[in-house]
C-alpha positions as CSV (number, residue, x, y, z in Angstrom):
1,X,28.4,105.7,151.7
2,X,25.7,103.8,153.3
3,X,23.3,106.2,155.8
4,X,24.0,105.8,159.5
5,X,26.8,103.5,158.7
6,X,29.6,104.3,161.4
7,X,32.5,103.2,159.2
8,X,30.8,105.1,156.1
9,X,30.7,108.3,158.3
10,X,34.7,107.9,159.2
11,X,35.6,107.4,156.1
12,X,33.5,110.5,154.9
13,X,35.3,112.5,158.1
14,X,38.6,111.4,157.2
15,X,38.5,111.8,153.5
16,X,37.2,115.9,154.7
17,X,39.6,116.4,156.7
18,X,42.1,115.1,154.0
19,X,41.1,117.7,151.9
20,X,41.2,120.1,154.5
21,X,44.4,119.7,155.6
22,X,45.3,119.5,152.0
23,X,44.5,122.6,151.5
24,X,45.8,124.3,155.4
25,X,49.5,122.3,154.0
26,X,49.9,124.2,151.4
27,X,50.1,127.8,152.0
28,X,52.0,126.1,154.6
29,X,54.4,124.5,152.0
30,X,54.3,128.1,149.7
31,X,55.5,129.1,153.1
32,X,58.2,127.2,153.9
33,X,59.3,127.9,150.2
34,X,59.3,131.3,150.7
35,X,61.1,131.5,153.8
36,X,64.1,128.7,152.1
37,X,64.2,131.5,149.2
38,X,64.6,134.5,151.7
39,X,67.4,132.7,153.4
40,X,69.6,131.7,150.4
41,X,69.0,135.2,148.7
42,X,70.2,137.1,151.8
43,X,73.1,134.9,152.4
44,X,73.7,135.3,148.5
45,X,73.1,139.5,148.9
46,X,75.6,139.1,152.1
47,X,78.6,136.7,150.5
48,X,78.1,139.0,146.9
49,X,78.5,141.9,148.9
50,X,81.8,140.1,151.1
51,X,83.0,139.3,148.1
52,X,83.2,142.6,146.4
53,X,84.8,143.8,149.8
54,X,87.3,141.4,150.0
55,X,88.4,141.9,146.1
56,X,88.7,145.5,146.3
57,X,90.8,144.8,149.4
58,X,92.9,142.6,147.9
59,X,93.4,144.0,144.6
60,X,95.4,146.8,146.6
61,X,97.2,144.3,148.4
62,X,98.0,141.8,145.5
63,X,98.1,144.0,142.4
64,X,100.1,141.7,140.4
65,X,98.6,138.8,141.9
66,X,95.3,137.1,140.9
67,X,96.0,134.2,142.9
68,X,96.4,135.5,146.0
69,X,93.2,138.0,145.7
70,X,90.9,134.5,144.8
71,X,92.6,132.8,147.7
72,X,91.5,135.3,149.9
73,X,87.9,135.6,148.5
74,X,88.4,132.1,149.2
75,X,89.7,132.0,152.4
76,X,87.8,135.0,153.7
77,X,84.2,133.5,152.9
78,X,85.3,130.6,154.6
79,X,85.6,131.9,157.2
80,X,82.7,134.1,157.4
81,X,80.6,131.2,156.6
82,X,81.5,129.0,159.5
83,X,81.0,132.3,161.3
84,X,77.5,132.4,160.5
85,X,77.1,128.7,160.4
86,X,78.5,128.7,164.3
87,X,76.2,132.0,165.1
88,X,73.0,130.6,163.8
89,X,74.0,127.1,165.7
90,X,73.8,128.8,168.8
91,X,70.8,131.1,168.4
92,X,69.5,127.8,167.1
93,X,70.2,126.0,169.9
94,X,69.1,128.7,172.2
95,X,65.6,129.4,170.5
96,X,64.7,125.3,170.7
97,X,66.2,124.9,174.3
98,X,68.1,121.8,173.0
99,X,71.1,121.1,171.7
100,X,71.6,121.0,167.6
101,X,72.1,117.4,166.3
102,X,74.7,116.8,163.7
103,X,72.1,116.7,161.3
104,X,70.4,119.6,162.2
105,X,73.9,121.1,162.3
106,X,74.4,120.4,158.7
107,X,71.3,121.6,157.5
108,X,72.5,124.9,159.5
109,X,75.6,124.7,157.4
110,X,74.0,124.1,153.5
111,X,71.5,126.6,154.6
112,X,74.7,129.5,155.1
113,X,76.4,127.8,151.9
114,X,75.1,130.3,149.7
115,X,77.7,132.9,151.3
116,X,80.2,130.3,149.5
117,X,78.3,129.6,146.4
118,X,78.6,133.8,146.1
119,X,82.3,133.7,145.8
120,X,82.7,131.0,143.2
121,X,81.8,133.2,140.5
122,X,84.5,136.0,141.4
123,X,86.6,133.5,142.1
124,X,86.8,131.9,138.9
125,X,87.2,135.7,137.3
126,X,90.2,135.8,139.1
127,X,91.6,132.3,138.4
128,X,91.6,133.2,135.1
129,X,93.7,136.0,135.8
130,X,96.2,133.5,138.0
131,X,96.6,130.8,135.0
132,X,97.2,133.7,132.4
133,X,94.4,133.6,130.6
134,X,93.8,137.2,131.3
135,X,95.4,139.6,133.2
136,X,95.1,140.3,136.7
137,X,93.5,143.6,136.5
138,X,91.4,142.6,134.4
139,X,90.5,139.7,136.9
140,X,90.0,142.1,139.2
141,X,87.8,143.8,137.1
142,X,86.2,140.8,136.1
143,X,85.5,139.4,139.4
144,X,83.6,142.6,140.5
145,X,81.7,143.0,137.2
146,X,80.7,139.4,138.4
147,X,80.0,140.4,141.8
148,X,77.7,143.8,140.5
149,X,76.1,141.6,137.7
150,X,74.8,139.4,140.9
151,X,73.5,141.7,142.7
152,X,71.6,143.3,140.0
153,X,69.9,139.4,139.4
154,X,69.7,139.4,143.3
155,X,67.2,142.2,143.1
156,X,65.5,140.8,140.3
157,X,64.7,137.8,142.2
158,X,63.9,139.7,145.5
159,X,61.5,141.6,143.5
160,X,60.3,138.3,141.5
161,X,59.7,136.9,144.9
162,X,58.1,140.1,146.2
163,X,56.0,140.6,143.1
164,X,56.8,143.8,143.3
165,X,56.1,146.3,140.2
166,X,58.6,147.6,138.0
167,X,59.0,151.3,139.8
168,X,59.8,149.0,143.4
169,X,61.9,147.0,140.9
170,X,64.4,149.0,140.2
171,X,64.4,150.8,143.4
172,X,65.5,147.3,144.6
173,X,68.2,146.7,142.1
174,X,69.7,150.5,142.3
175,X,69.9,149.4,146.5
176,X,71.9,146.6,145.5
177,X,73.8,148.0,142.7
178,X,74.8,151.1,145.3
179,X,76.3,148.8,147.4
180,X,78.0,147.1,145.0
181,X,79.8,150.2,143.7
182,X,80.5,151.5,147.0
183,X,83.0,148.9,147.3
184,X,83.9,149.3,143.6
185,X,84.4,152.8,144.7
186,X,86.4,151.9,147.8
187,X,88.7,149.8,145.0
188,X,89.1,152.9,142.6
189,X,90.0,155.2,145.7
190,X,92.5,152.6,147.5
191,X,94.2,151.9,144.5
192,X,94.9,155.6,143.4
């Protein structure tokens, strides 16, 4: 860069700030990550945890009927999901004063989607159970040894995330995993 040269000294300032904001984008970006993680791992906790709910309900419902148990998981998160996808629309909406966009509405709704994504697991237990593969206790069965096998790798990766050390670690995964058999427990008591 030539001394005094205006254009030299520009080029020098933008090339700094470059570098700068280079480096202020991405804690940003680690950010953003972060926060993208949080949401689909709590909507993942909070479908895993539907899920579980929703099987133990309908395994007393539909004890002979495998079918009917994965359409409700079905059915059910469906509906929970355009809950949340309506619900976080409006708060949304609210919090930027403007209307959503369709866009930004469907961004809203593949954000929730890991409510859904939590039910396909369980749901193909129980299919199995529906075609004959297996039967539909053991579907039932199946479907929430899914559902508490999730939760325990949704801790891990809460942890992961969290960088937490192994003693926090499985304080994490024993939270999940008591919810999880709650609801087992809720299916053992209804059913008896």
């Amino acid at each position: 860069m030539p001394c005094g040269s205006a254009e030299g000294t520009a080029a020098w300032r933008h090339g700094l700030m470059s570098v700068v904001n280079e480096d202020l984008s991405a804690p940003r970006a680690a950010r953003r990550r972060r926060s993208r993680t949080a949401e689909r791992l709590g909507g993942f906790i909070y479908g895993t945890i539907l899920v579980l709910a929703v099987v133990s309900v309908g395994a007393k419902a539909y004890p002979h009927e495998a079918g009917e148990i994965a359409a409700l998981v079905a059915a059910t998160s469906l509906v929970f999901w355009l809950a949340h996808v309506y619900a976080r629309a409006v708060a949304e909406s609210i919090a930027h004063d403007q209307r959503l966009s369709f866009p930004e509405l469907g961004h809203v709704a593949r954000r929730e989607g890991t409510m859904i994504a939590a039910a396909v697991p369980s749901i193909v237990a129980l299919l199995l159970g529906a075609f004959g593969l297996i039967s539909t206790k053991a579907a039932v069965w199946g479907a929430l040894g899914v559902g508490l096998a999730l939760l325990v790798l949704q801790g891990l990766t809460f942890a992961r995330v969290e960088r937490l050390g192994r003693l926090a670690t499985i304080a994490i995964v024993a939270t999940n995993l008591l919810l999880g058999t709650a609801l087992v427990g809720l299916k053992v008591l209804v059913s008896h």
